[in-house]
C-alpha positions as CSV (number, residue, x, y, z in Angstrom):
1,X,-110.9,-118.9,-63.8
2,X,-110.2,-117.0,-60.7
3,X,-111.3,-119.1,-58.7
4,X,-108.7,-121.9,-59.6
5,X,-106.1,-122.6,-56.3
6,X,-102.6,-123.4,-56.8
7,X,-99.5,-121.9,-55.5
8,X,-97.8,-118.6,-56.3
9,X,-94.3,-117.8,-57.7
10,X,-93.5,-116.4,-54.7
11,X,-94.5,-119.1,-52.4
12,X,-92.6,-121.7,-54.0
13,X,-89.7,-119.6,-54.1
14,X,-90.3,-119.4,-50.7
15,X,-90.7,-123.4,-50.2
16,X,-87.2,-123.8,-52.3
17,X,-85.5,-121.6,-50.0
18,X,-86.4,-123.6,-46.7
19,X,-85.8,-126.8,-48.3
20,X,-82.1,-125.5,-49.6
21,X,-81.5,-124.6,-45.8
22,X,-82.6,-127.6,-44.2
23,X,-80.4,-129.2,-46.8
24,X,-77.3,-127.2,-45.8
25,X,-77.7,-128.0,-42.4
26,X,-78.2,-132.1,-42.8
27,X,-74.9,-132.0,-45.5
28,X,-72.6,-129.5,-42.4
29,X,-74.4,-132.4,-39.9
30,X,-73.0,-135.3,-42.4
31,X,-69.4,-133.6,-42.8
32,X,-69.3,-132.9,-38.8
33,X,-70.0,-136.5,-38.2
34,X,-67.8,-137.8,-40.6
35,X,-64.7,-135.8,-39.7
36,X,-65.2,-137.0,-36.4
37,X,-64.9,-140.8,-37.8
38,X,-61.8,-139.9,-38.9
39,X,-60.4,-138.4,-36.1
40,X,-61.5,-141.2,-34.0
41,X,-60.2,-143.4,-36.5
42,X,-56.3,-142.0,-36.3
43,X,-56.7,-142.2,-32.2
44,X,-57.5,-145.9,-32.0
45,X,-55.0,-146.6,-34.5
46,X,-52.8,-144.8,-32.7
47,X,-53.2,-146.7,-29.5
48,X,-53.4,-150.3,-31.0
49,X,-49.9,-148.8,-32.1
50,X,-48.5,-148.2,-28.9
51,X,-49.9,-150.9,-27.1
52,X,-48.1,-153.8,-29.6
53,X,-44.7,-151.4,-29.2
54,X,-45.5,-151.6,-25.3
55,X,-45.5,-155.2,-25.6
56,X,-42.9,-155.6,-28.0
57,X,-40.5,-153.6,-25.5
58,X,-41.7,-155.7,-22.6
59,X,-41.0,-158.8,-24.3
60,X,-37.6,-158.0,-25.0
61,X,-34.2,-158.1,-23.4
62,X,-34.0,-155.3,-20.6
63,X,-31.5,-152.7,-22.0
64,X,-29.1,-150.8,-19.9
65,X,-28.8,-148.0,-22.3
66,X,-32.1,-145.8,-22.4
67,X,-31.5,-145.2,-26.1
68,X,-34.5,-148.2,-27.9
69,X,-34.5,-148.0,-31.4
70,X,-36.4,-146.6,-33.7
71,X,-39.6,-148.4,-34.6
72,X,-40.5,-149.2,-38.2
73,X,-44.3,-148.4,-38.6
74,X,-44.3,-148.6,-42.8
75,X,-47.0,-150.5,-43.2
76,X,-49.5,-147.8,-41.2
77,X,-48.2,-144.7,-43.5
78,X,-48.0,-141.5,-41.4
79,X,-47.7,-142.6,-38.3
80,X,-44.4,-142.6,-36.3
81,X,-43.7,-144.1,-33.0
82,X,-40.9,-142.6,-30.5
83,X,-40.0,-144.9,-27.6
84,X,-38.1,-143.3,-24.2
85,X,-36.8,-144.7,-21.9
86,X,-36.3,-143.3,-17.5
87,X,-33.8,-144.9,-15.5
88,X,-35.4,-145.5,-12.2
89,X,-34.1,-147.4,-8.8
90,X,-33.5,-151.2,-8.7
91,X,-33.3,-151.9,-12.1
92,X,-37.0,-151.0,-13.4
93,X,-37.3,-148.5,-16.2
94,X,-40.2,-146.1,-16.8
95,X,-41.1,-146.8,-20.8
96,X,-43.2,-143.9,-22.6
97,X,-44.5,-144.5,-26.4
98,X,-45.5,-141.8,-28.1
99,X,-47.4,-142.1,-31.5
100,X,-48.1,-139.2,-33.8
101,X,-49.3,-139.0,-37.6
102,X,-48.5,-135.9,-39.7
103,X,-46.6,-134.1,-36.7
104,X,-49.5,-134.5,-34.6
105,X,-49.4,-136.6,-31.2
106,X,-52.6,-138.7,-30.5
107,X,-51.1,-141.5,-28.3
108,X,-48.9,-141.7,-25.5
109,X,-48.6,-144.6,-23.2
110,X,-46.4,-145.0,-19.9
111,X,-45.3,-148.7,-18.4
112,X,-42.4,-150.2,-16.5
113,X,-40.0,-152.7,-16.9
114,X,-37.5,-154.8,-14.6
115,X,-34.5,-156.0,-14.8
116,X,-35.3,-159.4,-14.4
């Protein structure tokens, strides 16, 4: 009988162990790629946001005040869109959008417009 080969206690303790590590690290791998997703996620919203408020602003009347309304951005919850406006020369404006979700800023985008 002892002769017979198998493993030990202590080696397959061992062989537990590095499998439980390697495990850890693919699951912090899995979470680090999917926070990522999210965050890049939230920044192309963010843009498609600003880029339809862009156009929406451009495809308005030119206003002489540099005060443009609020915009209403309900149906994306979270995420709020502040327009500006900078008198320039000639009767063009310099238009900024900013979007942010949750206090945070992840979009801004800068354009013109002329008093046509």
């Amino acid at each position: 009988m002892r002769n017979e080969k198998g493993f030990t206690l202590i080696e397959t303790l061992v062989a537990l162990v590095i499998l439980s590590v390697l495990g850890l690290a693919i699951l912090g791998a899995v979470s680090t790629a999917h926070k990522s997703t999210i965050i890049a996620d939230e920044q192309t919203m963010a843009q498609s946001l600003a880029r339809a408020q862009m156009e929406d602003i451009q495809k308005g009347p030119y206003l002489n005040t540099l005060d443009y309304p609020l915009v209403d951005l309900s149906p994306y919850p979270g995420y709020i869109a502040s327009i500006t406006g900078t008198q320039l020369e000639n009767g063009l404006q310099k238009i900024t959008v900013t979007v942010r979700r949750d206090a945070k800023m992840l979009s801004t985008l800068e354009d013109y417009k002329v008093d046509k």
